[in-house]
C-alpha positions in Angstrom: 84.5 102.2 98.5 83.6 104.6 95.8 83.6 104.7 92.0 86.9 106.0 90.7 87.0 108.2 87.2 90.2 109.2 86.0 91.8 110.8 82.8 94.9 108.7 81.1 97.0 111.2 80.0 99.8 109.9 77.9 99.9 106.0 77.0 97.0 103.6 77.3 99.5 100.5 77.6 97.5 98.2 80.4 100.3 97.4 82.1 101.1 101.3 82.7 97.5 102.1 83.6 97.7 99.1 86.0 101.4 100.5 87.7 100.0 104.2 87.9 96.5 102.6 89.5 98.8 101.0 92.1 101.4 103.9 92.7 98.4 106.4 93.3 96.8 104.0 95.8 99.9 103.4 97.4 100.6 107.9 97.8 97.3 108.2 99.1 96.8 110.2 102.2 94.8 108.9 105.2 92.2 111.1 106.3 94.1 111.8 110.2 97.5 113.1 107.9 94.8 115.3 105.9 93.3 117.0 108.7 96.7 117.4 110.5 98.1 119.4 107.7 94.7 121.4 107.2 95.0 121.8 111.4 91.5 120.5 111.9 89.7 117.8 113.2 89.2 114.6 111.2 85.6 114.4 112.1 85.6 118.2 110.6 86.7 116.8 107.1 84.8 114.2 107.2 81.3 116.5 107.7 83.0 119.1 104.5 83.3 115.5 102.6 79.6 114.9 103.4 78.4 118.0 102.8 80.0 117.8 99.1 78.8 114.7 98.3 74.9 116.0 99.1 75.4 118.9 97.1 76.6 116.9 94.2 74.0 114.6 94.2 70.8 115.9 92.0 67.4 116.4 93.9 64.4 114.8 92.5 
């Protein structure tokens, strides 16, 4: 699992920030419903995700 960073827009109320962190998780999409809608293969998406985290990573 990876870091998460995300903007609160609105209220800072815990228990909001806690519901929205559990309604996001619970609309996310699962990698074989992402490439199906992109019509490519998940193994495809997985080598663009790859490729993106490389590039953002700074070189020494």
């Amino acid at each position: 699992m990876q870091d998460v960073v995300a903007k609160s827009i609105g209220s800072s109320n815990p228990y909001n920030m806690v519901r929205a962190t559990f309604d996001a998780l619970k609309h996310q999409d699962s990698p074989r419903s992402v490439a199906a809608r992109r019509n490519i293969k998940v193994s495809a998406l997985q080598a663009r995700r790859i490729g993106a985290d490389a590039e953002a990573t700074p070189a020494d």
